[in-house]
N, C-alpha and C positions, 0 to 999 in steps of 0.2 A: 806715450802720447806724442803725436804730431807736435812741433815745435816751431810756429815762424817768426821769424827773426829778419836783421837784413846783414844782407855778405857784400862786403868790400865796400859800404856804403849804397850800395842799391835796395832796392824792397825786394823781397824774399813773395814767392806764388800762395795765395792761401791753399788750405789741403781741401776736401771735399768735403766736410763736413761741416766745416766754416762757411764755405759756398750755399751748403741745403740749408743750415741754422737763418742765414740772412737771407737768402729766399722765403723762406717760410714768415721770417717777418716783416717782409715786405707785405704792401695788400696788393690782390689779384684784381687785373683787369677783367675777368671773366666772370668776377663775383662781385664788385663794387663802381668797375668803372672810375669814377672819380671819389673813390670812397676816402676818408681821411680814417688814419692807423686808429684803432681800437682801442690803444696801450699806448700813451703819451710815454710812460717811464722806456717802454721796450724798443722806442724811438730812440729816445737820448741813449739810451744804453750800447744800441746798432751806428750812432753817430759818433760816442765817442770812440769805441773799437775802430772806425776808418779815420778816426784822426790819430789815434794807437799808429795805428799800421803802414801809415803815412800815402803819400798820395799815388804811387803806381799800383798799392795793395787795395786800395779806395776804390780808383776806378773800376779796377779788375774785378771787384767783387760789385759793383752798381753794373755789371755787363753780364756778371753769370748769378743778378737777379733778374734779369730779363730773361734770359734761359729756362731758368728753373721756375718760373712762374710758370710758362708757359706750358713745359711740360706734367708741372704738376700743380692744378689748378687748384684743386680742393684743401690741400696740406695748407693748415696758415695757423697753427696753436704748437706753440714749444713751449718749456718751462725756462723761465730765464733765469732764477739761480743756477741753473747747470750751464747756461752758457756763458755767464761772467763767471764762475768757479773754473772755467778752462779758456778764457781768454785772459784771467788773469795773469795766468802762469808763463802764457805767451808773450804778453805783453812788455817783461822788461829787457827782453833783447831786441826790441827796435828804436832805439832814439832817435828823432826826426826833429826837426826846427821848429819851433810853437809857432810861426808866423803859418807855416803850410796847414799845418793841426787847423786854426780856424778858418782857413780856407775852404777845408776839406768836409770840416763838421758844416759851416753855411751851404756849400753844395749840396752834403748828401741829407740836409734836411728838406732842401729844396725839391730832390731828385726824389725823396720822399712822398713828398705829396703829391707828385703826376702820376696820374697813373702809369703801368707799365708798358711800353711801346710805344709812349709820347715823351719820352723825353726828350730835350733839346738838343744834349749834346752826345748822344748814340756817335753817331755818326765821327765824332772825335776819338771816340774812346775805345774803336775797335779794333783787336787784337788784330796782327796779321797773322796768315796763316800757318805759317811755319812756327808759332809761336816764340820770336826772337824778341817782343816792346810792347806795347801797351800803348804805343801810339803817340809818345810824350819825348821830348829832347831828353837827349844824354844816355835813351837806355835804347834807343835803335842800334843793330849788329853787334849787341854784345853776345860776347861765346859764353858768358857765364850762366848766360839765362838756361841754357838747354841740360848743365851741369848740374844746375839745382833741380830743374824738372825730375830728372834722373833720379838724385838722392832723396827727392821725397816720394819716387814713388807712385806719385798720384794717373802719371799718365800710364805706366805701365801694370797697375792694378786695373783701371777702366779698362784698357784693352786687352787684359787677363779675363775677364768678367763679359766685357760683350765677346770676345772668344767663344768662353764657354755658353752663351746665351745661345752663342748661333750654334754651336756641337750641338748645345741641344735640344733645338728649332728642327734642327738636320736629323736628327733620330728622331724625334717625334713625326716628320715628315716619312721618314724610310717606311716606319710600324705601321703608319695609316695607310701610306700605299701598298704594304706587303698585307694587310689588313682588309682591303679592298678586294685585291686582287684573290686570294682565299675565298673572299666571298663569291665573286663572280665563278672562282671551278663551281664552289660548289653549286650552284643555283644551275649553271648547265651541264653539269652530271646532274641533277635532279629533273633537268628540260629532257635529259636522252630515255632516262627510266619509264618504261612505261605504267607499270607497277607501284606508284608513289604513294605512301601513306599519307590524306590528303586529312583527316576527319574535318576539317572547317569545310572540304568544297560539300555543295551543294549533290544528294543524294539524285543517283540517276533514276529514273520512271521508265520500269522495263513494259515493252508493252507485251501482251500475252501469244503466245505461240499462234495460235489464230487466226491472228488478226495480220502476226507476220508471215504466216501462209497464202494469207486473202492479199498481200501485198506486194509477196513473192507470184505468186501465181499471174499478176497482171504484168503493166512492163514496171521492170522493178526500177529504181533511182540506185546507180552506184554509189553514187556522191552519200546519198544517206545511209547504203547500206554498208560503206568503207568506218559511217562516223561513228554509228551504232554498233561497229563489231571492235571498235576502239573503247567505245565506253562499256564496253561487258567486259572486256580482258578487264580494264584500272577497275572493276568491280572485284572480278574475280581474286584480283591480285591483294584488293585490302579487303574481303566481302566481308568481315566481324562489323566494319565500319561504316561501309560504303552501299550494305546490302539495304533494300529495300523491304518493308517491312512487310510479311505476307508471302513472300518470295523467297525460294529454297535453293540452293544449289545448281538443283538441277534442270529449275526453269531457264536458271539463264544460260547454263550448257543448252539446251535444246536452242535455246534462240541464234546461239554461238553456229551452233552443227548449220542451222540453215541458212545463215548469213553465210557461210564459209564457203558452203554448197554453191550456192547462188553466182557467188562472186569469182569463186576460182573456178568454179562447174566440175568438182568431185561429185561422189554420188557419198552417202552418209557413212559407206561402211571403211572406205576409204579416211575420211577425214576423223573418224571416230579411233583408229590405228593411228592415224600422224599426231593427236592429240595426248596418245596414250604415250610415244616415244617424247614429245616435249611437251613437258605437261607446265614449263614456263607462256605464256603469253608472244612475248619477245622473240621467242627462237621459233615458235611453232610460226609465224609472221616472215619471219627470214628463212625458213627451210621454203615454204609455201612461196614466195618474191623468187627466191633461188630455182625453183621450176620452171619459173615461167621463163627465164632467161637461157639465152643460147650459152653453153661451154667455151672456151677457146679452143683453137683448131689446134690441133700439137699435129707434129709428125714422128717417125722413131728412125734412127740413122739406123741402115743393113751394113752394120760390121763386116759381112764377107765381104763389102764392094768398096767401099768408103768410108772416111770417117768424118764425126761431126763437123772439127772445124771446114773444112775442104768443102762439105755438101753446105755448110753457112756461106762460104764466100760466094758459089757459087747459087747460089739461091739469089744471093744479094746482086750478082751483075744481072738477074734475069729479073730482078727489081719488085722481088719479095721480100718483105718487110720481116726478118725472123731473130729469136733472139731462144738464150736458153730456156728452156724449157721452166723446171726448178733444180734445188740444189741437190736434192735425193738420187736422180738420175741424167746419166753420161750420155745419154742415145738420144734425150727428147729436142726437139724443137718447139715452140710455140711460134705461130703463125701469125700475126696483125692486121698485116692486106698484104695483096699481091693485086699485080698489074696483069697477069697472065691465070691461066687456071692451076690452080694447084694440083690436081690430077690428071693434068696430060702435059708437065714438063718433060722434055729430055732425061733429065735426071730420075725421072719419078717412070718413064717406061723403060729406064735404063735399070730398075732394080735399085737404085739407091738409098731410098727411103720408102715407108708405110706409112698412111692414113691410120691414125690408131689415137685413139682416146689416152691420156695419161691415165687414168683407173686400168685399163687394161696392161699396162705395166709392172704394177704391184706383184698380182699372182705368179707371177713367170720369177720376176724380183726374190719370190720367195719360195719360190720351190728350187732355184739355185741349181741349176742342171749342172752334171758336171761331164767334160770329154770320154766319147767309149760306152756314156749308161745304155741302157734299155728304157726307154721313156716313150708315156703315153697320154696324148691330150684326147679325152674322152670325149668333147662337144668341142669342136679346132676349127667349126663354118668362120669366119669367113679368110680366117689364115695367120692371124695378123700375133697371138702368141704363139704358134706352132713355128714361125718363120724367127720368134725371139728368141723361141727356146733352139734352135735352130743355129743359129747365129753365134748362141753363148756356148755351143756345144764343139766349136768349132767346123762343123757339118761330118763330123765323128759318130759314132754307135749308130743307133738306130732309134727312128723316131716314128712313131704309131699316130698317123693325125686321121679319128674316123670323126663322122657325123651321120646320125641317123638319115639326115634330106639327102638325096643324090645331086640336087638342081645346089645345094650348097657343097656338095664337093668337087662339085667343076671347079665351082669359086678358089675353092684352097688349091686345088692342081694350078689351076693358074695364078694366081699369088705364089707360089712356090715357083714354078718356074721364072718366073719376072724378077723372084731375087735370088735368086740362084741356090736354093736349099737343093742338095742331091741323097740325104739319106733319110729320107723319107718317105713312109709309107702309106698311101692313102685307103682306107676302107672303110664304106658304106654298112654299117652294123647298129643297130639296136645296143649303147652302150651296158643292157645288162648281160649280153650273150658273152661279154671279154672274161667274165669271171668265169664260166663255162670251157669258152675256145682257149684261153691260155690264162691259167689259175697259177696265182702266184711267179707270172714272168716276167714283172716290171719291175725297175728299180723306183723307178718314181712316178707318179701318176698327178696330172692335171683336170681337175673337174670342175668346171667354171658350168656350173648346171643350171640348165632352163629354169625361169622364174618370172615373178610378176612384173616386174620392169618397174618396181617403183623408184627406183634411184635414177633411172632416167629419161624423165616424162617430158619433159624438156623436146626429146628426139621424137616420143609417140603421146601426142596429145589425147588418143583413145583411153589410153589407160585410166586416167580420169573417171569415167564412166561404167566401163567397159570389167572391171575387173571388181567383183564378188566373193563373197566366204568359196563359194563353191571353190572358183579359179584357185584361189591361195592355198584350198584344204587337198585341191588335185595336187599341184605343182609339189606341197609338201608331202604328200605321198610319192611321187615320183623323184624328189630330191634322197627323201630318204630308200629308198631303194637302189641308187646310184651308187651313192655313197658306200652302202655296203659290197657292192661291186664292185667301183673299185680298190676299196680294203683287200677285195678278195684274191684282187689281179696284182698285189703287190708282192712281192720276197720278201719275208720278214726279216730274213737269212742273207739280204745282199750287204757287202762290204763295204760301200757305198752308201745306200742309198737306203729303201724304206720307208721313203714320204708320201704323202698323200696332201694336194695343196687342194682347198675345197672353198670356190668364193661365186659369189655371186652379182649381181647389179639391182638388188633389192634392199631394203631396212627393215622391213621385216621381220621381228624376231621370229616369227615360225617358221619362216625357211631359211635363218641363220643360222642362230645358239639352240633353235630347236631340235634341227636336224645333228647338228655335230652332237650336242647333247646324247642323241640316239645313238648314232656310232659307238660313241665312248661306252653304250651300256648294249652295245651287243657284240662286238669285235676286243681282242686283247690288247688297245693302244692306248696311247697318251697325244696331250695337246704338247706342242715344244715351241718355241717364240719366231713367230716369223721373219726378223730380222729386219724389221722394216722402222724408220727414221718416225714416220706422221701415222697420224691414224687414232681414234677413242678404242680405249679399252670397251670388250664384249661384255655383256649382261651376264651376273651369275644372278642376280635378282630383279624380274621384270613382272609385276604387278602378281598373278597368282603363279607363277611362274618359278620352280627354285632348280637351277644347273649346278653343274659343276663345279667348284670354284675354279677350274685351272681353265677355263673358258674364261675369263680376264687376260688370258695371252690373244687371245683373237681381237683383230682390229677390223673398227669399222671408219667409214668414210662418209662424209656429207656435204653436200653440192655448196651449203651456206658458209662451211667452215674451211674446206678443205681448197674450194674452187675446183673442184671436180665432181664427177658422178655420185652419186650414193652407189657405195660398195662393201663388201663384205669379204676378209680374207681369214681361213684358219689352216694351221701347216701341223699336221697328224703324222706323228709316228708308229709304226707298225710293230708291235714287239713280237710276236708270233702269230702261226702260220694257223694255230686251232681258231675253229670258228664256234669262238663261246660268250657269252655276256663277261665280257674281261674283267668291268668294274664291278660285278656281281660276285668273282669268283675270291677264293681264300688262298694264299701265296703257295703254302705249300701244294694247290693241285695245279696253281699256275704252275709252279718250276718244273714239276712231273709233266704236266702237256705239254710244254715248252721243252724237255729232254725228249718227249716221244715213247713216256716210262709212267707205269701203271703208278697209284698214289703211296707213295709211302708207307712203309709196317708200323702200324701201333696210329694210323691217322685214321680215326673217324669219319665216315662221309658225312659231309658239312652240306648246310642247308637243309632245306624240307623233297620231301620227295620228289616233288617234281623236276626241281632242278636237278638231281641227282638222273632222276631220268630224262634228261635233255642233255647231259654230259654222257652218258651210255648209249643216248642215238647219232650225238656225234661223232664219238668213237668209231663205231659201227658206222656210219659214214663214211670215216677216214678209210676203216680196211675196204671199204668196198672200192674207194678210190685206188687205192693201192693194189686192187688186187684188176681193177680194169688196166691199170700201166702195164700191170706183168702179165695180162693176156694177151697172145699177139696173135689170135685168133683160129686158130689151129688145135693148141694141143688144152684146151678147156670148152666145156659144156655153153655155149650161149644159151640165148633166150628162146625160147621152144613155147610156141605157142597153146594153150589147152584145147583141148578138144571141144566140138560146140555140141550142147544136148540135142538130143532127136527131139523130133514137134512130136506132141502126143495126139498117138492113132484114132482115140474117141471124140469126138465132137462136145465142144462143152460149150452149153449156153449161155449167154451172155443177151445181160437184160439191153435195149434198143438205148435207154435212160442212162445207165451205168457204160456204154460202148461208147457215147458221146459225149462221156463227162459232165451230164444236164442234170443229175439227182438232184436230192435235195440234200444229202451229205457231200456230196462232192461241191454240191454250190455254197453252202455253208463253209467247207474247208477253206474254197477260193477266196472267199469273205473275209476271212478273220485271217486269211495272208496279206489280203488287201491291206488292212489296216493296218497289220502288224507293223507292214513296208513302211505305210504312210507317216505312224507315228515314230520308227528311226527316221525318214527324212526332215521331221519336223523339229527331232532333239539332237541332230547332223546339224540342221541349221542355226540353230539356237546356239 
């Protein structure tokens, strides 16, 4: 226990606890005003302790009941056997003079009864603030006083305590602002979501197909058909919840198809495919925004003339705005503005650089030409990867750039010569004839094949409209006949090489993962990793759809994610020359066709008949092929025409009805072809 006393003849500071006890029994101004003490004994008891304690311990504690009332107004009940049972104790090391004692007791009886903040003599009694006196003779500038503060403690526990009050004011304030702040992400990542599980909002009132025909049909309001096609996604997205009672899934997909229609101006069978590849809300919203905006302009630096930095600097004194491309490729530029045209600078008729899309960079990127091959770009209009692959070729081997259009192979003759490609050959051919005219002579082959242009609608806003089951189910016939083609036209057998790069500028999966799918199951190859930085993994699972699994190496591209074209690249290897369903077949007759060696002793022919006879017309294919090489025209039998039947000498009748194909069998026949036709084009469309 605190002990005060006095040192060297001076009063000793009381502790704090002494200070709260005499506070407390003091009475509050805030509660009585001029109220007189409750406890006459707890008076004398408070009087005689500051005459104990003698007159600078008196004051000091008639200044820190001003204080403490203040601050604590309500506190006014202690128990006063415990505070004479520890002021006793205190009490016999201060002897003081008994003339000051009744001075002190008549004051602080007096100072008793005013209320608190009216007393008289405040203003005497006020500490200074370094706390060195009490305000009284004899005890200004003594050094003792700050000694004793010291030893008891009292000041340096207060400001241990408010310390720790404000530590921990200061964390309580951190947690509420780091508290806060938590709150607010999350509320706006909950603002970006379109898809929000909402169940308190207010269920949306879908109106019926109908009536959004009759509404569509006249001049439509964008504004309401943008709001509308926002409250069917956050249906779709929470519909257990959010759906409307009466209404099925696929009401509000229809209302969706015709809003979308409307607004972007597809036509349904279009938008019924974009929904199926992003069947989120959100994406299918941002692929759809992504069309409608222009690309950036890139360019590709011509290696045989220049190189990037050099064609930058100089771009930039002719006060074209250009910077790199991306980080995946060395050749691009991206364009910003320019003060001049971009296709008719010096540099640009000097052969220095090509107009060319970054998507069209990929393909070339991954077929990886190497110096000396035999290489072939199947569809090379309008020039611009034939002059790539060109360039990374060193202008070494020999390079095949045909195109079925003749008015598009001027185009590449002239791109060609403007960057200076010299081994290169142009031909005008039907790309199925190459696997005919020269079968198995490429080392590598590029087939960037015609298709529906839906990755880049952006450039052809027809397509929009314009393109049908029909279009897609042609293009995907004609994709896959290419394909097999050029399989055909490659050396499975070269040192090098054996690739087949096959990409397109569609999303598509029918003339994507559809078409490669096909390959794989009639030619003997594999898919192998195109080598490429960006790009989504290919579909092995797309709605009723099941591929491959090694069609996961194929990457695709989209205008929302990528900042380029929608595109489609897959890089196929060739393992042999036989032309058989490769992933159909069983290894040991692969190894035997792939030796060029009948099937193994004691190997049962595998599979059901037929297959087995589709493997013996191959065959039989092969020699006939082999046996045309080693004719050289001379010393074997050609083709000898048969002879044609004599017309017979009797005249035979022939009814007028049956001569003019008018019976009534023959018109019946016509009939039921009719139909027959009608109903495949109906189950063709379907």
């Amino acid at each position: 226990m605190t002990k005060l006393g006095v040192s060297n003849g001076k009063a000793s500071q009381p502790t704090k606890k002494t200070k709260r006890k005499i506070s407390e029994a003091s009475p509050s101004k805030q509660n009585g005003g001029t109220a007189e003490p409750k406890n006459k004994k707890k008076v004398k008891l408070d009087s005689t302790l500051l005459s104990q304690n003698g007159e600078g311990d008196g004051l000091k504690k008639k200044k820190k009941v001003k204080k403490a009332a203040v601050a604590e107004p309500e506190v006014e009940k202690t128990s006063a056997p415990k505070k004479k049972k520890k002021l006793v104790k205190a009490a016999p090391e201060a002897p003081v003079k008994p003339t000051k004692k009744k001075k002190k007791v008549v004051a602080a009886k007096k100072k008793e009864q005013l209320p608190l903040g009216d007393s008289e003599d405040d203003d005497q009694v006020e500490m200074d603030t370094n706390g060195h006196g009490f305000g009284l003779p004899g005890l200004e500038g003594d050094s003792d006083d700050e000694a004793m503060e010291d030893d008891f403690g009292d000041s340096d526990a207060e400001s241990g305590s408010d310390s720790d009050d404000d530590d921990e004011d200061i964390e309580q304030q951190s947690k509420r602002i780091d508290a806060k702040k938590k709150k607010q992400i999350a509320e706006g990542e909950a603002d970006l979501q379109l898809n929000i599980t909402n169940s308190g909002a207010p269920i949306y009132s879908l109106p019926h197909i109908e009536e959004v025909e009759k509404e569509l049909a006249t001049a439509p309001n964008l504004e309401n058909i943008k709001l509308r096609i926002t409250e069917v996604l956050q249906v779709l997205g929470d519909f257990r919840n959010r759906r409307q009672d009466g209404k099925s899934r696929q009401d509000y997909i229809d209302v969706l198809t015709k809003d979308l229609c409307t607004y972007y101006g597809y036509n349904e069978y279009l938008i019924g495919k974009f929904m199926s590849l992003f069947p989120k809300g959100a994406e299918l919203m941002e692929f759809l925004d992504a069309n409608e905006q222009a690309r950036p302009v890139t360019i590709r630096t011509n290696t045989l003339k220049t190189r990037r930095g050099e064609l930058a600097k100089a771009l930039i004194n002719r006060g074209v705005n250009v910077d790199p491309a991306a980080k995946w490729t060395k050749v691009g530029l991206v364009v910003y503005d320019s003060q001049v045209p971009i296709g008719a600078t010096p540099e640009y008729l000097a052969g220095h650089y090509m107009l060319q899309g970054l998507c069209s960079f990929l393909p070339v990127m991954a077929l990886a030409p190497q110096p000396g091959e035999r290489i072939l770009d199947m569809a090379a209009a309008p020039g611009g990867k034939t002059s790539h692959i060109a360039a990374l070729m060193k202008n070494t081997g020999v390079l095949f750039a045909n195109d079925p259009n003749m008015e598009r192979c001027r185009a590449i003759i002239g791109n060609l010569h403007r960057l200076g490609v010299n081994n290169s050959v142009v031909s005008n051919l039907d790309g199925l004839e190459y696997s005919k005219v020269q079968p198995q002579g490429f080392d590598r082959v590029l087939l960037d094949a015609p298709c529906s242009g839906t990755g880049v609608i952006w450039k052809d806003q027809s397509v929009k409209a314009n393109k049908g089951s029909q279009d897609v189910q042609r293009r995907h016939t004609l994709q896959r006949q290419l394909i097999l083609a050029a399989l055909d036209s490659i050396d499975a057998n070269s040192p090098t090489g054996g690739y087949l790069v096959y990409s397109t500028c569609s999303v598509l999966v029918e003339e994507n993962e559809a078409v490669v799918n096909y390959a794989l199951s009639k030619r003997h190859c594999k898919l192998v990793p195109a080598g490429l930085d960006i790009g989504i993994e290919g579909y092995t699972k797309f709605r009723e759809y099941r591929f491959h699994p090694s069609l996961s190496l194929t990457r695709r591209f989209y205008p929302h994610v990528h900042n380029i074209d929608g595109f489609f690249v897959a890089k196929i290897k060739k393992l042999s020359n036989a032309k058989t369903g490769g992933t159909n077949l069983k290894d040991e007759r692969k190894e035997a066709l792939v030796a060029g060696e009948e099937a193994p002793d004691g190997v049962a022919p595998t599979g059901s008949a037929r297959k087995n006879q589709k493997l013996k017309n191959a065959e039989k294919h092969n020699k006939k092929i082999e046996q045309m090489r080693e004719d050289d025209g001379f010393n074997t039998k050609g083709w000898v025409p048969k002879a044609r039947r004599e017309a017979p000498t009797h005249k035979v009748r022939i009814n007028k009805r049956s001569l003019a194909k008018t019976s009534g069998k023959s018109v019946r026949q016509k009939r039921r072809k009719m139909m027959e036709k009608r109903n495949r084009g109906a189950q063709f469309a379907e």
